[in-house]
C-alpha positions in Angstrom: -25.4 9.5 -18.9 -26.9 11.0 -15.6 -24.7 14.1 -14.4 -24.8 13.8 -10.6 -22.5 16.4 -8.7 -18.8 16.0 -7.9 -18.7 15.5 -4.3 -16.0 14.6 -2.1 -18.2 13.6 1.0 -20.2 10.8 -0.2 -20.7 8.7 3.5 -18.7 5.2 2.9 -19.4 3.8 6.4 -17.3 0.7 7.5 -16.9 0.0 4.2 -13.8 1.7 3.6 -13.7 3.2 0.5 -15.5 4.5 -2.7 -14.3 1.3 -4.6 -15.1 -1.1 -1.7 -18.7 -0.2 -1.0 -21.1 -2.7 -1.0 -24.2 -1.6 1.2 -28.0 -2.4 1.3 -29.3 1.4 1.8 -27.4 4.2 2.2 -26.8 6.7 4.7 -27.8 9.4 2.4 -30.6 8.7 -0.1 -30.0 12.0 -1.9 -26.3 11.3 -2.2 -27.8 8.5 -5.3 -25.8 9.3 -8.8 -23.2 11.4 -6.8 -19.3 11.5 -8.5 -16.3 11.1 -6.1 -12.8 12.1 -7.4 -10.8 10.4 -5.3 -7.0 11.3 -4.1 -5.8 9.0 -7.4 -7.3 10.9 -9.7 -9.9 8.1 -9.5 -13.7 8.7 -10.3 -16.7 6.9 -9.1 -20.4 7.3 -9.1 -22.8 6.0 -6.4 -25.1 3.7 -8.3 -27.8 0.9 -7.4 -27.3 -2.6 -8.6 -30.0 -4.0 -10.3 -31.6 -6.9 -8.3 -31.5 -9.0 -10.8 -28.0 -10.3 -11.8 -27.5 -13.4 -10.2 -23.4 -12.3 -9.4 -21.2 -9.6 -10.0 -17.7 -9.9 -10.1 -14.8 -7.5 -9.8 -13.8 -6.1 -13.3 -17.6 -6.6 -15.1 -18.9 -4.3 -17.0 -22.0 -1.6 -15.6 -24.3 -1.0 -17.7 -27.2 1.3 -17.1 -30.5 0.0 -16.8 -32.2 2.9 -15.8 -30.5 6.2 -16.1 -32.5 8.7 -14.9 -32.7 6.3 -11.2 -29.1 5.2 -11.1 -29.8 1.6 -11.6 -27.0 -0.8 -13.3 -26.5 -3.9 -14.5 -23.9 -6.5 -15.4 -26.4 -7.6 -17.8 -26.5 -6.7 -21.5 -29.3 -7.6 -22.7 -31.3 -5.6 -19.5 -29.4 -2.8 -20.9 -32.3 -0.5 -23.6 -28.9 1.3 -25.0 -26.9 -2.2 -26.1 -23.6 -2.0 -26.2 -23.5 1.9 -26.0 -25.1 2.5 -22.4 -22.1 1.5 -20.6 -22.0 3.3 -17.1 -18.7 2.7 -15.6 -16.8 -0.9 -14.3 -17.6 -2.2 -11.0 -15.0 -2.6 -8.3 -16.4 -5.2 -5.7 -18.7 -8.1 -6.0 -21.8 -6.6 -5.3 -24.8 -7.9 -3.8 -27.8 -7.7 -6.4 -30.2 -4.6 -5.4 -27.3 -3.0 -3.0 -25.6 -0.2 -3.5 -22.0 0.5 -4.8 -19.8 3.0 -6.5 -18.5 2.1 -10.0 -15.4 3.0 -11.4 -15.7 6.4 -14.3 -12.4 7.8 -14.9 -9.0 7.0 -14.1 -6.8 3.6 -13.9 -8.1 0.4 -12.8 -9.1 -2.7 -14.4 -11.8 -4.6 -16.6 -12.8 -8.2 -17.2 -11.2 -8.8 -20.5 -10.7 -12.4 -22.7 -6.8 -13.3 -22.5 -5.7 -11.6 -25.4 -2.6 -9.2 -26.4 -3.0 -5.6 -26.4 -1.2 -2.4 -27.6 -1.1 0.8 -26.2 -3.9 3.0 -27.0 -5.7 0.3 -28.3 -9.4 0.7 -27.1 -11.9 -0.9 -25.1 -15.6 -1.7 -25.6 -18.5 -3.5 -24.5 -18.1 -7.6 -25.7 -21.3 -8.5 -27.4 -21.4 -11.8 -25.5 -23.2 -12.6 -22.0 -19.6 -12.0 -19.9 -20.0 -8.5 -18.9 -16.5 -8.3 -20.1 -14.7 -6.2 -22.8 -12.9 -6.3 -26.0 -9.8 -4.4 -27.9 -9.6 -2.6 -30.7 -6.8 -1.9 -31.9 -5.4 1.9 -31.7 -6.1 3.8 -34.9 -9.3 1.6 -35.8 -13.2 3.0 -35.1 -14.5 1.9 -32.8 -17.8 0.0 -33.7 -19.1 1.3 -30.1 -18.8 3.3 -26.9 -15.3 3.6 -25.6 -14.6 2.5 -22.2 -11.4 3.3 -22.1 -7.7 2.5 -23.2 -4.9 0.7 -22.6 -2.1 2.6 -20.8 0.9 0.3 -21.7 1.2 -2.8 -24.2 0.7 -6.1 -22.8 -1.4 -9.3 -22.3 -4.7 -9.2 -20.1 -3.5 -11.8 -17.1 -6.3 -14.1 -16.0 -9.3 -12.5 -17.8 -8.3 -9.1 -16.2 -6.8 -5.9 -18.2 -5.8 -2.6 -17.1 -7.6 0.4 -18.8 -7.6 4.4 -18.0 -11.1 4.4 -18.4 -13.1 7.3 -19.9 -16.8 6.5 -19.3 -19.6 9.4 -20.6 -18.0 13.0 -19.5 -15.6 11.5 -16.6 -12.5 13.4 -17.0 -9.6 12.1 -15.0 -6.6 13.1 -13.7 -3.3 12.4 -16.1 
């Protein structure tokens, strides 16, 4: 996974917030693949949407679709790596070909089919077309790339989970 720097000033505009930003160009071309740690303990890197996915909702899955330029998908099979070139989870319902910051490190939550879950169990990429994610359980190999785990045991609640997500060398906050 790309290595941008950890920068705290990444320009947001109007939009608010890291997690909220949805924008057709940005500010600062060269700020492209730049981390934010936010006040949370929350990390996100400034990536380009692929043009290409016809929506993206809150909770799907990024994968990269070209590393080296910061381009994602919510698309699997536009993704060279499979299952294992997960970038991060996106945060807002982003415009194809705009600009946004995807979630890294830290607590949030992923699209996930309504099933139980313990904690610790793991999350990875589903093999399906969802851009969601599936468990396995805590103490099992995982078959592919972590994205994360579950903090606490429970059920996902209408196709969403929460997950302390891990993605490439994010290292958040406990």
């Amino acid at each position: 996974m790309p290595a941008g720097p950890s920068n705290q000033t990444v320009y947001i505009g109007s939009q608010g917030s890291i997690s909220a930003l949805n924008v057709a160009a940005l500010y600062k071309a060269g700020e492209l693949g730049c981390r934010v740690v936010t006040g949370a303990g929350t990390i996100f890197q400034l990536v380009q949407c692929d043009s290409g996915p016809a929506s993206v909702a809150i909770g799907n899955v990024a994968f990269w679709k070209n590393k080296a330029s910061y381009i994602v998908t919510n698309k699997l099979v536009d993704c060279s790596y499979g299952r294992n070139g997960v970038a991060g989870i996106f945060t807002v319902a982003v415009t194809p070909g705009n600009y946004c910051g995807i979630q890294i490190g830290g607590l949030g939550k992923v699209s996930c089919p309504l099933n139980n879950m313990g904690q610790g169990d793991q999350f990875i990429a589903n093999s399906g077309t969802n851009s969601d994610a599936i468990v396995t359980a805590n103490g099992t190999a995982p078959t592919q790339q972590v994205i994360g785990y579950a903090p606490n045991a429970q059920a996902a609640a209408a196709g969403v989970a929460p997950i302390y997500i891990t993605v490439g060398d994010a290292t958040p906050a406990t």
